[in-house]
N, C-alpha and C positions, 0 to 999 in steps of 0.2 A: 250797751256794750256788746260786743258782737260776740254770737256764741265759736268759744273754740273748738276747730276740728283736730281733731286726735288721729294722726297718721301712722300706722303701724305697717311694718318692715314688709307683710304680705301686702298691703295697697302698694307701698313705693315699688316694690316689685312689678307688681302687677302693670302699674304705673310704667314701669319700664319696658316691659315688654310690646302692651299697646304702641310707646312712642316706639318702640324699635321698626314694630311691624306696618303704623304709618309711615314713618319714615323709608321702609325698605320698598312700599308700597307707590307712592309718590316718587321715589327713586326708579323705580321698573317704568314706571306711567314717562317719565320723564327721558329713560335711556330705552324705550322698546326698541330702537333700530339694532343698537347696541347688542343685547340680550338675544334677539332672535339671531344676529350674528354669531355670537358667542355659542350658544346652542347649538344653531346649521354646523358651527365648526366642531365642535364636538362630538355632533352625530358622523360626521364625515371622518374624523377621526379613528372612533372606535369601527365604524366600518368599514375603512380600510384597515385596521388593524385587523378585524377577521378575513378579509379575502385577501392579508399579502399571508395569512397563516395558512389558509385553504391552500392558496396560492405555491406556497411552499411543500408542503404536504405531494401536492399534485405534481411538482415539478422532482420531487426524491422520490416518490412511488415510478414516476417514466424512466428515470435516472435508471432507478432501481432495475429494470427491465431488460431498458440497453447494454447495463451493464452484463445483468446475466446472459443473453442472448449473443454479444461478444465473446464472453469465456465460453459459450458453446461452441457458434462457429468456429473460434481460432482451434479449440480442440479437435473439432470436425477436420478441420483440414490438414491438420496434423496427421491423422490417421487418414487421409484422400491421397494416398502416394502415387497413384495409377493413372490421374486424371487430373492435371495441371489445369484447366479450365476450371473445373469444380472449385477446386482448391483457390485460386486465384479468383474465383466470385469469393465466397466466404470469407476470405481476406477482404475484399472490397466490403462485404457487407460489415466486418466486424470496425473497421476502420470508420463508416459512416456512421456507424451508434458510439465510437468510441467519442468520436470529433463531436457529434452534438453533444452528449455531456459536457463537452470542454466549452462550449458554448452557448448553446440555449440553455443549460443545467449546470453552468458552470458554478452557482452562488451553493447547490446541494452540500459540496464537503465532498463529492465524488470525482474531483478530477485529477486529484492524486492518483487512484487507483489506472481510469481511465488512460490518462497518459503513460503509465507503467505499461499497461496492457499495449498502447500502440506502440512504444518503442519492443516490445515483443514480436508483434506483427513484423517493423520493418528488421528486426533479425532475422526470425524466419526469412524472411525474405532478403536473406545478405544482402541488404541495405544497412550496411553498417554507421554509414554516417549520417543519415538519420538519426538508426538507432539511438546513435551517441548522444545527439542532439535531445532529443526525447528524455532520454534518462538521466542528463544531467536539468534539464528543467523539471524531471520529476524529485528531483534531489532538494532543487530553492523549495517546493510544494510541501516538504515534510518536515517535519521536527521530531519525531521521535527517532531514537540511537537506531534501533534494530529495523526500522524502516529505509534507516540513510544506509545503512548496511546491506540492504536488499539491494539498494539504487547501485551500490557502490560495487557488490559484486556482479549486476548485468553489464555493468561500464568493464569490467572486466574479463567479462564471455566477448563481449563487441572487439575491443581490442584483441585479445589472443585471435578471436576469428578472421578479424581483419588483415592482423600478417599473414595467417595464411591463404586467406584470399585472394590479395593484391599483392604480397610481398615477391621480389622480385631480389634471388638470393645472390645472383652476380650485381645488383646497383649500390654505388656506393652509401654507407648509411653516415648522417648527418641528425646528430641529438637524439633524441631519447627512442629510440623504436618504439612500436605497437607492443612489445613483451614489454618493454618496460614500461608502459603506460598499465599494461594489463597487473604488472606484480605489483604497480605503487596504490593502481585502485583494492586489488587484493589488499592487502596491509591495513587499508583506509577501512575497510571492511572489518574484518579480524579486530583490530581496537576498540569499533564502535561496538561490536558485539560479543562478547568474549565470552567463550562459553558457549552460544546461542546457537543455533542452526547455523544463521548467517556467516558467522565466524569462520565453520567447520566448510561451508561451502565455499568459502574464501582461500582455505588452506590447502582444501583439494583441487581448486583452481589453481594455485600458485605451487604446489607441491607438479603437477600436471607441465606447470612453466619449466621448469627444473627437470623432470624426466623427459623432457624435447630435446636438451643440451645436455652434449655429454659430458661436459666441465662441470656439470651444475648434476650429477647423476646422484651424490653421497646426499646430497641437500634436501634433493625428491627422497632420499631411503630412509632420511631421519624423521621429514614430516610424514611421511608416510606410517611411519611406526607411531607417531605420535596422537595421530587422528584415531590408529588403530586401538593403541591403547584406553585413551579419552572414551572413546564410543563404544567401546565391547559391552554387547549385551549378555549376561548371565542365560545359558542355555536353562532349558526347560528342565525342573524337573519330574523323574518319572516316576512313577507309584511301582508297588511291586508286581502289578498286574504286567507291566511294560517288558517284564521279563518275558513274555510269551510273545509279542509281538516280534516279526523280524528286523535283522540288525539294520539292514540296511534301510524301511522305514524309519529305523529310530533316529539311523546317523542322519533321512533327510529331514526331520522333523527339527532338530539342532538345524541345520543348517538353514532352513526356512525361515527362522527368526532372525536374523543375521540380513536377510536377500534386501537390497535394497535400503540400506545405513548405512552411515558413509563411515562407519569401522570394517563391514564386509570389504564395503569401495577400497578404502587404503589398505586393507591386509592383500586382496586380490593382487594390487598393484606391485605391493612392496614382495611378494612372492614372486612376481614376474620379473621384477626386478634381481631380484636374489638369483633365479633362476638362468637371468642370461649370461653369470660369469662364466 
């Protein structure tokens, strides 16, 4: 009678695994083309996955560069008033770092900015329809509110400049003028940001439309007042020490906090206004 073997749970396992590992073994032997395939692909994978990342890396650090060296030059040539050649290279250079971002660097997330910045260029450079151009394709390029608010008030300096550019005040006018283009992108502005910078520079745009016509003179004195209001900054207060200092330091020290906010802007304005009855 044949002697019985007695298999317990750790041989069938065991047992299983051997088969598994011939089997997986006999399998490789059988598909090595296959395998070394799968592999080459895999390697090739992971390393292009690190040099599209290097790759990335490397093309937003240049980005990065042209873009600062743009806001340089276009500021540089802003203050080159004397020397229209200077000025007109720097514009040329800042226009060639802007445009490659938009192209060889365009995948960075940098060409919103970039295009912002050229249709600045062509304002400065009363190329207004350009400009136009520029800032409404910087506008499809964004999605945040106070962003499209930005786009929406430079579409607004381009038109108001534009009329008085080109405008030509004996030709008949025919649909919407350049101010009315300029107060609808204002508005568009002011909505999208309410409250924000953008907003406020929207109303002093459009407050600015309004004190150009004189029909439209109460319109500019209300927003005016209203910028003023919104924006007043609390003057400084002074220790008792201040009482020694003179008056008229102290009155300029108040009024230096104020220089350059567009509550200073609108009281300025609304004062001059008041002033010319």
């Amino acid at each position: 009678m044949p002697k019985k073997i007695r298999i317990s749970r750790k041989t069938l396992k065991q047992d299983e695994v051997r088969s598994w590992w011939i089997d997986t073994v006999n399998w490789g032997r059988q598909n090595q083309k296959l395998l070394l395939i799968t592999i080459t692909a895999l390697a090739v994978v992971v390393l292009a996955g690190g040099m599209y990342r290097s790759n990335t890396a490397s093309h937003l650090a240049s980005a990065n560069i042209l873009l600062s060296n743009a806001h340089s030059e276009i500021q540089s040539a802003l203050y080159t008033t004397n020397d229209e050649a200077a000025r007109a290279r720097m514009f040329e250079s800042a226009e060639r770092s802007l445009e490659t971002i938009r192209t060889v660097h365009r995948r960075t997330g940098l060409t919103p900015q970039a295009t912002y910045l050229l249709g600045n260029i062509y304002f400065l450079q009363n190329n207004y329809d350009r400009a136009i151009s520029l800032f409404e394709e910087y506008l499809r390029q964004v999605k945040d509110p106070e962003d499209q608010a930005a786009g929406y008030v430079a579409l607004g300096y381009c038109y108001e400049n534009r009329f008085f550019w080109n405008q030509n005040p004996e030709a008949p006018q025919q649909g919407p003028t350049d101010l009315d283009q300029a107060e609808t992108h204002y508005r568009k502005a002011e909505q999208l940001a309410a409250g924000k910078m953008q907003a406020y520079m929207a109303m002093l745009g459009r407050a600015r439309l309004y004190d150009l016509q004189p029909q439209k003179i109460e319109q500019a004195k209300a927003l005016y007042a209203q910028i003023a209001k919104e924006r007043r900054i609390e003057g400084p207060k002074l220790s008792e020490e201040a009482v020694t200092v003179p008056e008229a330091v102290v009155n300029e020290a108040k009024r230096t906090q104020h220089l350059f906010t567009f509550g200073e802007t609108a009281q300025l304005r609304l004062e001059r206004l008041e002033g010319e009855k």
